[in-house]
mmCIF entry with sequence, helices, sheets and N, C-alpha, C, O atoms, coordinates in Angstrom:
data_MODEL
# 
_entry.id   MODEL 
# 
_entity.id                         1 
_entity.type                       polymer 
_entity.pdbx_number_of_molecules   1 
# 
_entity_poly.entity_id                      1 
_entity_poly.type                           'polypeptide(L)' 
_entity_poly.nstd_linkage                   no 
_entity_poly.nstd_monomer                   no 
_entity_poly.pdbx_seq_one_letter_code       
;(UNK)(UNK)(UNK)(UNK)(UNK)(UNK)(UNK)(UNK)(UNK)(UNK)(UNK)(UNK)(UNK)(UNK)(UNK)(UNK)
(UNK)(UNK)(UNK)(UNK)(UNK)(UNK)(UNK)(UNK)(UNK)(UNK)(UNK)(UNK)(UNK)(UNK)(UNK)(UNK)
(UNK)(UNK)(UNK)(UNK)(UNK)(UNK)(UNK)(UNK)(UNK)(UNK)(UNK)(UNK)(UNK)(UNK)(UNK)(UNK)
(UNK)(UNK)(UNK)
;
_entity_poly.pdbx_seq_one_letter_code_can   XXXXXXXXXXXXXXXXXXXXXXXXXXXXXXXXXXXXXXXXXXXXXXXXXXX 
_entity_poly.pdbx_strand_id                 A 
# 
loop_
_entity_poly_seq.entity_id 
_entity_poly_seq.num 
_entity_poly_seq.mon_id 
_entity_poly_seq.hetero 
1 1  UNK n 
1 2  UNK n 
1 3  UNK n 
1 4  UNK n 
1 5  UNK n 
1 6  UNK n 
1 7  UNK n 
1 8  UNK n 
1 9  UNK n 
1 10 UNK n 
1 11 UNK n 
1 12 UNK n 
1 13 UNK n 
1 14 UNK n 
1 15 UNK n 
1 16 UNK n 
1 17 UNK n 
1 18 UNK n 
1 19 UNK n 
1 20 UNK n 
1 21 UNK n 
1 22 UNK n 
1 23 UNK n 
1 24 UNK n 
1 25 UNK n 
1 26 UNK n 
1 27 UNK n 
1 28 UNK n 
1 29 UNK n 
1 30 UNK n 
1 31 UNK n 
1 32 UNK n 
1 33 UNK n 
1 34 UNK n 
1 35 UNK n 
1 36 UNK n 
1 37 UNK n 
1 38 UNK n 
1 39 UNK n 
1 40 UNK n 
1 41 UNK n 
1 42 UNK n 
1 43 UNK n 
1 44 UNK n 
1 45 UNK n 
1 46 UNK n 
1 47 UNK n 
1 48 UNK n 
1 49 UNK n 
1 50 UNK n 
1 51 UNK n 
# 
_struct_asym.id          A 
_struct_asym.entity_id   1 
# 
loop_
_struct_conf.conf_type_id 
_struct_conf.id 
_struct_conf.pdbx_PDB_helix_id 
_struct_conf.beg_label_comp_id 
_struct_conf.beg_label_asym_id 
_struct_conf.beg_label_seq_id 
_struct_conf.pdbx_beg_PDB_ins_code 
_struct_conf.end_label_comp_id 
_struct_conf.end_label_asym_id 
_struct_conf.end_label_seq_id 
_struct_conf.pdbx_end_PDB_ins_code 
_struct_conf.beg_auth_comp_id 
_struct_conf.beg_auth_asym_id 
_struct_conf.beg_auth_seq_id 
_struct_conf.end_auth_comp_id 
_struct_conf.end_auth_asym_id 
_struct_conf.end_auth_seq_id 
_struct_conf.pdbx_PDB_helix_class 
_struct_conf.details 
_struct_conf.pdbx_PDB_helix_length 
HELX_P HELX_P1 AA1 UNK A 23 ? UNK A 39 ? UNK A 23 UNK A 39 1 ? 17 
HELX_P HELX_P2 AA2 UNK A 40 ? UNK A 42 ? UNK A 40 UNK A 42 5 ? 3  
# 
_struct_conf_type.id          HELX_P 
_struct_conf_type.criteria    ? 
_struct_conf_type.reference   ? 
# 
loop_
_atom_site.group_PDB 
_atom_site.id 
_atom_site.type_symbol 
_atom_site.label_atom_id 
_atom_site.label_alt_id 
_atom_site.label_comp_id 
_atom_site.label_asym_id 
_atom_site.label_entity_id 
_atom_site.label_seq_id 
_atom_site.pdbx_PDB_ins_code 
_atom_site.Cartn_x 
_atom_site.Cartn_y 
_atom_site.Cartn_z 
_atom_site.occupancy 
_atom_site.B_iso_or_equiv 
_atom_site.pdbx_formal_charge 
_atom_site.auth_seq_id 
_atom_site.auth_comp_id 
_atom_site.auth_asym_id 
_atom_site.auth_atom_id 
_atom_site.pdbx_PDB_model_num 
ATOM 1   N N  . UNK A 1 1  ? 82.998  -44.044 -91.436 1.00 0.00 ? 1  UNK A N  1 
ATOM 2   C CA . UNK A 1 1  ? 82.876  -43.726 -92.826 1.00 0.00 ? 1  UNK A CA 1 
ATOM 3   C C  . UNK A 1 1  ? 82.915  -44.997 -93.683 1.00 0.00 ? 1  UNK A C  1 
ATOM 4   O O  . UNK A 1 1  ? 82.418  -45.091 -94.805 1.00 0.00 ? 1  UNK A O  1 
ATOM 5   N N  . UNK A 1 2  ? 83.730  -46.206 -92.852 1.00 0.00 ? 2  UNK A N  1 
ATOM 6   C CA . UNK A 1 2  ? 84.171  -47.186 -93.957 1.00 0.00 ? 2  UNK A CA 1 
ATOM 7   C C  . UNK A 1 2  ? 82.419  -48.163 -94.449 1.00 0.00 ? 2  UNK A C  1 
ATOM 8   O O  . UNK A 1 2  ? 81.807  -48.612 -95.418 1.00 0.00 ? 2  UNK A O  1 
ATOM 9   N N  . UNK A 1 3  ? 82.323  -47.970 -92.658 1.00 0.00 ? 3  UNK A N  1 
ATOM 10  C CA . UNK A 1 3  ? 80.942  -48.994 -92.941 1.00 0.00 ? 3  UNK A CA 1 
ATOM 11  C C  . UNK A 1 3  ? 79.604  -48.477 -93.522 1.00 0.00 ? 3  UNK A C  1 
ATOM 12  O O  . UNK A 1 3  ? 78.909  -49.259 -94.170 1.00 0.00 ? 3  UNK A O  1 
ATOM 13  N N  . UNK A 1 4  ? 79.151  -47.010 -93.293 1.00 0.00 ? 4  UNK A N  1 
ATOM 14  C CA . UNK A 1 4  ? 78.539  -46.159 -93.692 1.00 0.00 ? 4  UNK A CA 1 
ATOM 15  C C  . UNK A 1 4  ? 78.664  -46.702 -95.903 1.00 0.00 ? 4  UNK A C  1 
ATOM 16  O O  . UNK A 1 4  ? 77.824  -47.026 -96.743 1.00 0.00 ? 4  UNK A O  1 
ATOM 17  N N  . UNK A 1 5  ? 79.664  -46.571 -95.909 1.00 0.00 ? 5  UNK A N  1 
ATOM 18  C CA . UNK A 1 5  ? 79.694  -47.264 -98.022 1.00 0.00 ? 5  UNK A CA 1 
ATOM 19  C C  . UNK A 1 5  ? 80.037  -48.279 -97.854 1.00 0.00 ? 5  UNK A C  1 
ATOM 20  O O  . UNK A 1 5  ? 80.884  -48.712 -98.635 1.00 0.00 ? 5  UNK A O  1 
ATOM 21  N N  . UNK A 1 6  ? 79.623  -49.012 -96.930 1.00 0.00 ? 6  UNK A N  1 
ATOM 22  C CA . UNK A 1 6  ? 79.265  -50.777 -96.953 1.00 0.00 ? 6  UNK A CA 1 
ATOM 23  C C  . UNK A 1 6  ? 80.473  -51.311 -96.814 1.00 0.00 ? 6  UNK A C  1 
ATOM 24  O O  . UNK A 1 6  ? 80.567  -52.306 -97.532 1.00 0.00 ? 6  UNK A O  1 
ATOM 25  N N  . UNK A 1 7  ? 81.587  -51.056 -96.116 1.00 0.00 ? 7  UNK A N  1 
ATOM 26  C CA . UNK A 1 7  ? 83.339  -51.704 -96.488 1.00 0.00 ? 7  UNK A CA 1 
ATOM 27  C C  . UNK A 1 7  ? 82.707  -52.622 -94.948 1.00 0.00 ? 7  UNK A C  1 
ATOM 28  O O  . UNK A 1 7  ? 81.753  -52.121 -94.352 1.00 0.00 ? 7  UNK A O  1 
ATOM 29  N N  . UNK A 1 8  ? 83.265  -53.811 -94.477 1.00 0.00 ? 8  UNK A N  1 
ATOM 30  C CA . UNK A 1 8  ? 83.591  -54.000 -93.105 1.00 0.00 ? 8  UNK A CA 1 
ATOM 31  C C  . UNK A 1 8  ? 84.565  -53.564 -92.617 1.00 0.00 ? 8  UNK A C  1 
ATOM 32  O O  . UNK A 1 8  ? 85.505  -53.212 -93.328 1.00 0.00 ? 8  UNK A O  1 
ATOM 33  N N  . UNK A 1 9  ? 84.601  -53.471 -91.293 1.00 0.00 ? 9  UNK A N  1 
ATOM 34  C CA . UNK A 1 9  ? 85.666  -52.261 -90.346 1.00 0.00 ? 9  UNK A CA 1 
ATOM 35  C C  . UNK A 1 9  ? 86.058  -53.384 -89.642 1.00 0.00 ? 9  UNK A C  1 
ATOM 36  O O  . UNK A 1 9  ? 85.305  -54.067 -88.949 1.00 0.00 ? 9  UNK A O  1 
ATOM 37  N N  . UNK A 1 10 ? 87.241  -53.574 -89.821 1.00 0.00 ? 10 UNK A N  1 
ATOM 38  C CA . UNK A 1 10 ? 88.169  -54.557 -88.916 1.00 0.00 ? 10 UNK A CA 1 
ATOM 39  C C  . UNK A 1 10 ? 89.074  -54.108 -87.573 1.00 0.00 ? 10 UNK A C  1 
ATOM 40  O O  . UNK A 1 10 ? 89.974  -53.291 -87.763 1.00 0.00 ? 10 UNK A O  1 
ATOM 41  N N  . UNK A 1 11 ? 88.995  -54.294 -87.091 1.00 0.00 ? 11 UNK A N  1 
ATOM 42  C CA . UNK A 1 11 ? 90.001  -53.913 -85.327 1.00 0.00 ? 11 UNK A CA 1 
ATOM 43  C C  . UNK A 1 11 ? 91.327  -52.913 -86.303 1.00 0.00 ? 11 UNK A C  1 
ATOM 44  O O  . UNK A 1 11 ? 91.655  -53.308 -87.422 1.00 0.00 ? 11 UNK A O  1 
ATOM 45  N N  . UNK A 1 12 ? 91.823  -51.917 -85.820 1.00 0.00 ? 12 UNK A N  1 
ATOM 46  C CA . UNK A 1 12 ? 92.693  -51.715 -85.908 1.00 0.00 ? 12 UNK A CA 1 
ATOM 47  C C  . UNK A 1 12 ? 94.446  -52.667 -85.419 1.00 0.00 ? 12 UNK A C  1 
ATOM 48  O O  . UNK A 1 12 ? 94.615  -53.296 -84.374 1.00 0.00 ? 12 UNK A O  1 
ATOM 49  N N  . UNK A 1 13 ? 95.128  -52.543 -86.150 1.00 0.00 ? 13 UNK A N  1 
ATOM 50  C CA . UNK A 1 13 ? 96.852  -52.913 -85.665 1.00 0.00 ? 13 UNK A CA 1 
ATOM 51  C C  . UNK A 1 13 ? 97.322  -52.037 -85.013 1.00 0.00 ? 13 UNK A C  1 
ATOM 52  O O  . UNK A 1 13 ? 97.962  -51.270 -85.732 1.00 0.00 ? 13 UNK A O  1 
ATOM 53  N N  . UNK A 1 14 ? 97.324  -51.770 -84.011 1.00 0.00 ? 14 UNK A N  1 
ATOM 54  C CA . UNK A 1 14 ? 98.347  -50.702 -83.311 1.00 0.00 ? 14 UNK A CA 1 
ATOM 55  C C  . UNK A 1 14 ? 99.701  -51.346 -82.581 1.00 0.00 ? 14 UNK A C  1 
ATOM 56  O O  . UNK A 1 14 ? 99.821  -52.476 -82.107 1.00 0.00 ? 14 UNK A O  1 
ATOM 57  N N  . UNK A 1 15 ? 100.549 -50.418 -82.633 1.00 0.00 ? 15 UNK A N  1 
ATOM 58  C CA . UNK A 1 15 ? 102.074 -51.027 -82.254 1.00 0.00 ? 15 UNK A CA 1 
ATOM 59  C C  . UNK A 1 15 ? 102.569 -49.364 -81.746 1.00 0.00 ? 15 UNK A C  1 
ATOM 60  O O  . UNK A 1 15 ? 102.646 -48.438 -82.554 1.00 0.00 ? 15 UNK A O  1 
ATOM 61  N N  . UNK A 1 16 ? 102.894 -49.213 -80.154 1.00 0.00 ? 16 UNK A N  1 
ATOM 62  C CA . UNK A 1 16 ? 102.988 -48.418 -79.992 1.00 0.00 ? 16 UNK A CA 1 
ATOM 63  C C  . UNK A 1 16 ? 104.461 -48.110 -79.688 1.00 0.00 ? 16 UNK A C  1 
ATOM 64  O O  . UNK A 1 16 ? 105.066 -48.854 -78.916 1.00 0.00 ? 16 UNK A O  1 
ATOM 65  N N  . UNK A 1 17 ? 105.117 -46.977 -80.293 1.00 0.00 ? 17 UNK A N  1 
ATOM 66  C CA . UNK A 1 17 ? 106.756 -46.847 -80.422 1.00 0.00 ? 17 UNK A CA 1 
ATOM 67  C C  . UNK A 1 17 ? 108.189 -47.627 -80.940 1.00 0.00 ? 17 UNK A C  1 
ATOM 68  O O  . UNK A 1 17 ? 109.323 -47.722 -80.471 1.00 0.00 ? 17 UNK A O  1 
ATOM 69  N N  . UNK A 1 18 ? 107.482 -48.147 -82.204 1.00 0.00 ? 18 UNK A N  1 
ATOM 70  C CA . UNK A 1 18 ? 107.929 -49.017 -82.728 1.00 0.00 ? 18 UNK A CA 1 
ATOM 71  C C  . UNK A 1 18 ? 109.792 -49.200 -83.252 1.00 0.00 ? 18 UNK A C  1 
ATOM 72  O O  . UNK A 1 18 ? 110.510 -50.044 -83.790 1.00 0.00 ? 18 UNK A O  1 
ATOM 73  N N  . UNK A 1 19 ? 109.895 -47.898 -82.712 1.00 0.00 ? 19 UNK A N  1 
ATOM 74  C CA . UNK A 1 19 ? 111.263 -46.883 -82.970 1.00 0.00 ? 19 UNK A CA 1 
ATOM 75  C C  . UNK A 1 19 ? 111.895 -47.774 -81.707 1.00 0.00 ? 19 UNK A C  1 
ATOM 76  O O  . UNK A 1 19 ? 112.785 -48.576 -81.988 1.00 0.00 ? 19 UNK A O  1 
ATOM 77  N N  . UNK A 1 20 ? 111.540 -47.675 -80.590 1.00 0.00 ? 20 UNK A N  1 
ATOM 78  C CA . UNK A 1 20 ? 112.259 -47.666 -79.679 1.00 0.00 ? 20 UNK A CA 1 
ATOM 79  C C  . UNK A 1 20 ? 111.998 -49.294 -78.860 1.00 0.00 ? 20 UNK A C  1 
ATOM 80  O O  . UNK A 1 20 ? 112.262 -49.523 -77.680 1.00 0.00 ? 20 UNK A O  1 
ATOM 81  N N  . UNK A 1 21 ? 111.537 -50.076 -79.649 1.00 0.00 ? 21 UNK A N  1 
ATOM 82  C CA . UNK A 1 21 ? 111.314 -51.534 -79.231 1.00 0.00 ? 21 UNK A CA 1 
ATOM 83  C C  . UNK A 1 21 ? 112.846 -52.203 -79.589 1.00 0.00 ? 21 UNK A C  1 
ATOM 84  O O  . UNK A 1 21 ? 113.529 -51.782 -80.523 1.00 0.00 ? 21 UNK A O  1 
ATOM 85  N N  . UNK A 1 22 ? 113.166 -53.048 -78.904 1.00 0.00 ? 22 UNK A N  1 
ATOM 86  C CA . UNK A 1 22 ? 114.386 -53.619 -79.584 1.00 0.00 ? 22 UNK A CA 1 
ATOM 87  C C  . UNK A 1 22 ? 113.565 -54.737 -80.947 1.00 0.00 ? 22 UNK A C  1 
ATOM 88  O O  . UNK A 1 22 ? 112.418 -55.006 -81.302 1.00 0.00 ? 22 UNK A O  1 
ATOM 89  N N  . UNK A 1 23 ? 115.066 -55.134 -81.381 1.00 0.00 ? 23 UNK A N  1 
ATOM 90  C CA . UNK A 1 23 ? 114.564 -56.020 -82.749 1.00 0.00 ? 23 UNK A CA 1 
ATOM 91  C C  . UNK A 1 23 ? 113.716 -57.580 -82.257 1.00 0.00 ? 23 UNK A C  1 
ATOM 92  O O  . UNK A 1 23 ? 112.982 -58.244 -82.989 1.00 0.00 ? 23 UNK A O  1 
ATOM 93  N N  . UNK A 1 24 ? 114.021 -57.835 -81.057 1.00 0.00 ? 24 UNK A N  1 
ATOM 94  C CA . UNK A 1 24 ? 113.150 -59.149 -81.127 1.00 0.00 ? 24 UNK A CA 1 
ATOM 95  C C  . UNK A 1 24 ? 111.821 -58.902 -80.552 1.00 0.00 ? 24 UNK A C  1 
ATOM 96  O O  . UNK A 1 24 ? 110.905 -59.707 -80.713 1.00 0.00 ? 24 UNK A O  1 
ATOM 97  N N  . UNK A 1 25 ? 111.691 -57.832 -79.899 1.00 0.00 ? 25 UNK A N  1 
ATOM 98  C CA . UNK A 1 25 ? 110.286 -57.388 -79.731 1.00 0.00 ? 25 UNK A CA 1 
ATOM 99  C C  . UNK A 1 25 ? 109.755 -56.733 -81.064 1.00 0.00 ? 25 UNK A C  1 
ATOM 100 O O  . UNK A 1 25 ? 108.540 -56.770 -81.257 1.00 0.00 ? 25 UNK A O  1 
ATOM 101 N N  . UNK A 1 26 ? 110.520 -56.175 -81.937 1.00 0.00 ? 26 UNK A N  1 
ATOM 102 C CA . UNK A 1 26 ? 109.864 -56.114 -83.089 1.00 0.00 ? 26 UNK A CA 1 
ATOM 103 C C  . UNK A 1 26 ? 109.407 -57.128 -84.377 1.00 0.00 ? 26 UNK A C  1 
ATOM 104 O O  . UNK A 1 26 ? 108.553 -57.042 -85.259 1.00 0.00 ? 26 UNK A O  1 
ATOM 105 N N  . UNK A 1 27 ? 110.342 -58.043 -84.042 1.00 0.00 ? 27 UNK A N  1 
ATOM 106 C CA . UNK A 1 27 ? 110.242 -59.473 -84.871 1.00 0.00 ? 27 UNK A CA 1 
ATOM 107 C C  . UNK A 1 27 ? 108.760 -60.088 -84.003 1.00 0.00 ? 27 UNK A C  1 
ATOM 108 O O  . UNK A 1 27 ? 107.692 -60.326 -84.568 1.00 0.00 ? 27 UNK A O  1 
ATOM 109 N N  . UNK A 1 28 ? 108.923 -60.191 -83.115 1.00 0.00 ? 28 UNK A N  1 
ATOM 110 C CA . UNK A 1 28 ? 107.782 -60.858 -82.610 1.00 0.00 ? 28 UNK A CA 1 
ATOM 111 C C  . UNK A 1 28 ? 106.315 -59.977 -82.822 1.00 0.00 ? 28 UNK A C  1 
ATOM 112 O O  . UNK A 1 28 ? 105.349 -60.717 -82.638 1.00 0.00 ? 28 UNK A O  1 
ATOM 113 N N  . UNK A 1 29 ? 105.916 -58.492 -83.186 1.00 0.00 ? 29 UNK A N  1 
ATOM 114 C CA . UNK A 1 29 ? 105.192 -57.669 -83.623 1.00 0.00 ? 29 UNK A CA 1 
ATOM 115 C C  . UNK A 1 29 ? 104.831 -57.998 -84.920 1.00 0.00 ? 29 UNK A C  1 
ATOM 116 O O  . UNK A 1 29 ? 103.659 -58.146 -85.264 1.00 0.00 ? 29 UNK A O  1 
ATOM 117 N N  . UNK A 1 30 ? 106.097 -58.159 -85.895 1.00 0.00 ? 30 UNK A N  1 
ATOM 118 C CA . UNK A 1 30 ? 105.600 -58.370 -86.697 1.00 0.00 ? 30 UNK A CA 1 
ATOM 119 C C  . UNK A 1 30 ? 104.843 -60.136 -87.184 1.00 0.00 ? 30 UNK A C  1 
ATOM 120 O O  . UNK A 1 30 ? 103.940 -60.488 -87.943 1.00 0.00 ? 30 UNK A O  1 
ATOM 121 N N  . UNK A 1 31 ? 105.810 -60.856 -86.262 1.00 0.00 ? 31 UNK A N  1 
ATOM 122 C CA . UNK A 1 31 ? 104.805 -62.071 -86.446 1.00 0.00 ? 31 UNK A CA 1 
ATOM 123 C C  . UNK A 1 31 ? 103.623 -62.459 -86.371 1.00 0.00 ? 31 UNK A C  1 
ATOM 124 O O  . UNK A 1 31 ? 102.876 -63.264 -86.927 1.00 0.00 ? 31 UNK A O  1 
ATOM 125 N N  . UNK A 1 32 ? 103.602 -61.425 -85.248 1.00 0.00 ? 32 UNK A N  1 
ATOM 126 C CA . UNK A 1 32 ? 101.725 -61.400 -85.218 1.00 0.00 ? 32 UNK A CA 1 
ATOM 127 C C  . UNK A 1 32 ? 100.937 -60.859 -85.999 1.00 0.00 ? 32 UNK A C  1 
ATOM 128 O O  . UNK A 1 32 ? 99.832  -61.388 -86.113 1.00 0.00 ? 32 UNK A O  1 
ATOM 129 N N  . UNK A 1 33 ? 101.139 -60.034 -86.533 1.00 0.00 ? 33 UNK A N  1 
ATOM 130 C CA . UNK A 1 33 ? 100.893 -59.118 -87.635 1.00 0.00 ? 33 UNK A CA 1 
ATOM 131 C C  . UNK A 1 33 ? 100.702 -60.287 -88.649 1.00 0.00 ? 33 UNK A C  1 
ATOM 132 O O  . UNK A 1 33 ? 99.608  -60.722 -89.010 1.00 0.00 ? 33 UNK A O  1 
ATOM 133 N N  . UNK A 1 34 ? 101.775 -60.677 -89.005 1.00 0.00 ? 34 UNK A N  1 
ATOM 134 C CA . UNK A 1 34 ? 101.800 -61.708 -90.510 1.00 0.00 ? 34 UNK A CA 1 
ATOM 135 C C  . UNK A 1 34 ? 100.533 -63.356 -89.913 1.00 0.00 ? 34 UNK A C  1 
ATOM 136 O O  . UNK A 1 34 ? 100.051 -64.192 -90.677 1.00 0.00 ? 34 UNK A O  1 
ATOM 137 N N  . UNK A 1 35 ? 100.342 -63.277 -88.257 1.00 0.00 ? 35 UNK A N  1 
ATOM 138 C CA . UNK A 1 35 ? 99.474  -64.297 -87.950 1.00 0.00 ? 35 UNK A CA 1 
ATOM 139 C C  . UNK A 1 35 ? 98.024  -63.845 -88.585 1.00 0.00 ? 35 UNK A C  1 
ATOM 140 O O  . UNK A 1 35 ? 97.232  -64.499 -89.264 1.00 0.00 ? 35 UNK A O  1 
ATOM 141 N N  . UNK A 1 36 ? 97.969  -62.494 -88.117 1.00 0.00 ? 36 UNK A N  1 
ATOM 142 C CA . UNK A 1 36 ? 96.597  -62.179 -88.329 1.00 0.00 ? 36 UNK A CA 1 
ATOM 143 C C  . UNK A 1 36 ? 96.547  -61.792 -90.012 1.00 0.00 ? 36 UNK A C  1 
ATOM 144 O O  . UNK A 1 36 ? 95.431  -61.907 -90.519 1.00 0.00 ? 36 UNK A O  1 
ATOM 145 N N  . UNK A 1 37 ? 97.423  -61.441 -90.720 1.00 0.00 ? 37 UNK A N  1 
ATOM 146 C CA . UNK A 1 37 ? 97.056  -61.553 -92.073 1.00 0.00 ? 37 UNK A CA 1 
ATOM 147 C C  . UNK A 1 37 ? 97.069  -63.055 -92.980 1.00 0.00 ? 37 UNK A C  1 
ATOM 148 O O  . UNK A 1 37 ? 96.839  -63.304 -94.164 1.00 0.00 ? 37 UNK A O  1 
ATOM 149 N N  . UNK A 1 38 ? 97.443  -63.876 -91.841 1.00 0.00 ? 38 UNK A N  1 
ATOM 150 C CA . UNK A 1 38 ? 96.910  -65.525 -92.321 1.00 0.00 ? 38 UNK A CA 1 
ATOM 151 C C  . UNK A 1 38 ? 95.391  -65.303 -91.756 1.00 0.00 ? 38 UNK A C  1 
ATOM 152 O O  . UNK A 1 38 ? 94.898  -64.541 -92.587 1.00 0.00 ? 38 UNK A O  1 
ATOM 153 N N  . UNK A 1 39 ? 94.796  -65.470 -91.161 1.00 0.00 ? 39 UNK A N  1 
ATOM 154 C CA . UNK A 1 39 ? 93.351  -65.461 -90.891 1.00 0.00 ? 39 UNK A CA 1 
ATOM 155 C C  . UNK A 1 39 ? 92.629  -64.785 -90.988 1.00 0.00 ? 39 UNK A C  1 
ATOM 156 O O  . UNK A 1 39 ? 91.472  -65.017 -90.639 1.00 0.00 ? 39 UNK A O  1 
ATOM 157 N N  . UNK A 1 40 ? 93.187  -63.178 -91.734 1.00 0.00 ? 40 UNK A N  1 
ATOM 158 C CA . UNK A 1 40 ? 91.889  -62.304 -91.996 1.00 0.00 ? 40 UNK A CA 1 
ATOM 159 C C  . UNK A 1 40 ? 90.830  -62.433 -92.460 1.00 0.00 ? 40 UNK A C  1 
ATOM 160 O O  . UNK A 1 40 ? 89.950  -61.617 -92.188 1.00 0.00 ? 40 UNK A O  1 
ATOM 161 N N  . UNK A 1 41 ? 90.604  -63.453 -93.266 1.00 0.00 ? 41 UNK A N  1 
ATOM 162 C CA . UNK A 1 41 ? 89.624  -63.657 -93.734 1.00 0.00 ? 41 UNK A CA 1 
ATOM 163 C C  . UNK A 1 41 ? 88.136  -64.216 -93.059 1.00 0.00 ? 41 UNK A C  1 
ATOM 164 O O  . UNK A 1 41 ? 87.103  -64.485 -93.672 1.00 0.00 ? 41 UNK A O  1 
ATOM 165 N N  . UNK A 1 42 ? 88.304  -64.265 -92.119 1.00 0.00 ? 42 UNK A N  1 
ATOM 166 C CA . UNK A 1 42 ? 88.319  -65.483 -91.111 1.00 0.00 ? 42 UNK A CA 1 
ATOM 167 C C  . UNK A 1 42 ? 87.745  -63.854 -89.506 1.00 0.00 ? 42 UNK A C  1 
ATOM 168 O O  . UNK A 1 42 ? 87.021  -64.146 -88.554 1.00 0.00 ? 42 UNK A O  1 
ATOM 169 N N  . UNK A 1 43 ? 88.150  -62.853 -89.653 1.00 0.00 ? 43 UNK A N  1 
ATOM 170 C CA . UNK A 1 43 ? 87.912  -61.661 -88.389 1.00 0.00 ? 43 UNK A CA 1 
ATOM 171 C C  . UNK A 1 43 ? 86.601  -61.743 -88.987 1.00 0.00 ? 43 UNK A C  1 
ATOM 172 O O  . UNK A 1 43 ? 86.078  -62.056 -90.056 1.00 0.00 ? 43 UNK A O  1 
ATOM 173 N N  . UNK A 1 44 ? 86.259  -61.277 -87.693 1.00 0.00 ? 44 UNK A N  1 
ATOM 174 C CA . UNK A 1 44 ? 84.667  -60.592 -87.695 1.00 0.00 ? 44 UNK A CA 1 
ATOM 175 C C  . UNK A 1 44 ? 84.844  -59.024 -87.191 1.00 0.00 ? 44 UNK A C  1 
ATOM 176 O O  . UNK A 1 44 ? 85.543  -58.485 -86.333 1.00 0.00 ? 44 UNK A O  1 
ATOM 177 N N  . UNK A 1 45 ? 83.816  -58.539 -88.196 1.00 0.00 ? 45 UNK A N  1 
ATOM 178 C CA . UNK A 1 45 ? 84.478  -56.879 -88.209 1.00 0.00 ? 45 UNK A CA 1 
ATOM 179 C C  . UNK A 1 45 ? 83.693  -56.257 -86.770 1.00 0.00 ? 45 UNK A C  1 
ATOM 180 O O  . UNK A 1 45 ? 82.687  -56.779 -86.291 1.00 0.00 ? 45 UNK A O  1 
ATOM 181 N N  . UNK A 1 46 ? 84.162  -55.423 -86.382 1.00 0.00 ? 46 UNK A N  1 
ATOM 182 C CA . UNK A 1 46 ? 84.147  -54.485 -85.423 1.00 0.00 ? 46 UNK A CA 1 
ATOM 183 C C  . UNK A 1 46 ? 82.742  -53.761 -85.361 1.00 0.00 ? 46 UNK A C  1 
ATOM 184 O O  . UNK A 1 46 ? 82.191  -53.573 -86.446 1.00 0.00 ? 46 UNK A O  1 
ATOM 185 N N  . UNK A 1 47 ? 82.154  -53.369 -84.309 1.00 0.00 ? 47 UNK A N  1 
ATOM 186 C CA . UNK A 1 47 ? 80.950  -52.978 -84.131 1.00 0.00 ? 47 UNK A CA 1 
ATOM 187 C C  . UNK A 1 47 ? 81.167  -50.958 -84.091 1.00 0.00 ? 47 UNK A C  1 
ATOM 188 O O  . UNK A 1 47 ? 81.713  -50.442 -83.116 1.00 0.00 ? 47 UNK A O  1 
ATOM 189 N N  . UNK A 1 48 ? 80.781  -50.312 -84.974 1.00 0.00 ? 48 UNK A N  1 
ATOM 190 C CA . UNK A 1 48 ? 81.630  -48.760 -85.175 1.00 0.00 ? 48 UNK A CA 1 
ATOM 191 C C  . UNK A 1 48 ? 79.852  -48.037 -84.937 1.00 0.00 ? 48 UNK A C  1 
ATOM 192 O O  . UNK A 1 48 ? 79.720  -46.908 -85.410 1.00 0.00 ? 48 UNK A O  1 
ATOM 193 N N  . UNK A 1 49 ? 79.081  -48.414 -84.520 1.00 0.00 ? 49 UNK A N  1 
ATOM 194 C CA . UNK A 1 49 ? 77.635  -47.743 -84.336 1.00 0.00 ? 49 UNK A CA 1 
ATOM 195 C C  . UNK A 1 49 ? 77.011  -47.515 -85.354 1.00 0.00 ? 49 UNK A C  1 
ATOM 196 O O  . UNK A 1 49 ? 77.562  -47.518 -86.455 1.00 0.00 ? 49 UNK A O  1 
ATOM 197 N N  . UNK A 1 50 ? 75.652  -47.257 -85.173 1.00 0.00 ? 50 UNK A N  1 
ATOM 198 C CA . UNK A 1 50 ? 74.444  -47.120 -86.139 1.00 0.00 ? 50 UNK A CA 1 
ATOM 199 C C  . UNK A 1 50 ? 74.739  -45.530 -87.112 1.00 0.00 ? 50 UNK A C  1 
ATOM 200 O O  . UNK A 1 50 ? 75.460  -44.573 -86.829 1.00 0.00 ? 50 UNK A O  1 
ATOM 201 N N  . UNK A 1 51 ? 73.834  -45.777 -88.333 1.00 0.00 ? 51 UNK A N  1 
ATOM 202 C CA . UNK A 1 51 ? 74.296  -44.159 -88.307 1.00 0.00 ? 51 UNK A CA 1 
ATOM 203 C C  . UNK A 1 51 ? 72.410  -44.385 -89.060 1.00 0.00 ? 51 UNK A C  1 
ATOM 204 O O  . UNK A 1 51 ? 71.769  -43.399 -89.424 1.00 0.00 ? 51 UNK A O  1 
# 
């Protein structure tokens, strides 16, 4: 739908059970997280098919 009204479609973030990770596996989740929102600008969007 996003690319269909012209948005680019970027990879999803998934983090699965985020409840039950301890805190330095969650610190380290979120670092990456805060890595890739330093270089977003910078992704190349995702290939979601023709329509």
């Amino acid at each position: 739908m996003l690319q269909f009204t012209g948005f680019d479609v970027l990879a999803p973030q998934i983090v699965y059970a985020p409840a039950r990770q301890t805190d330095v596996v969650r610190q380290r989740i979120l670092n990456g997280f805060l890595q890739r929102l330093r270089t977003i600008e910078r992704e190349l969007p995702i290939a979601v098919g023709q329509y």
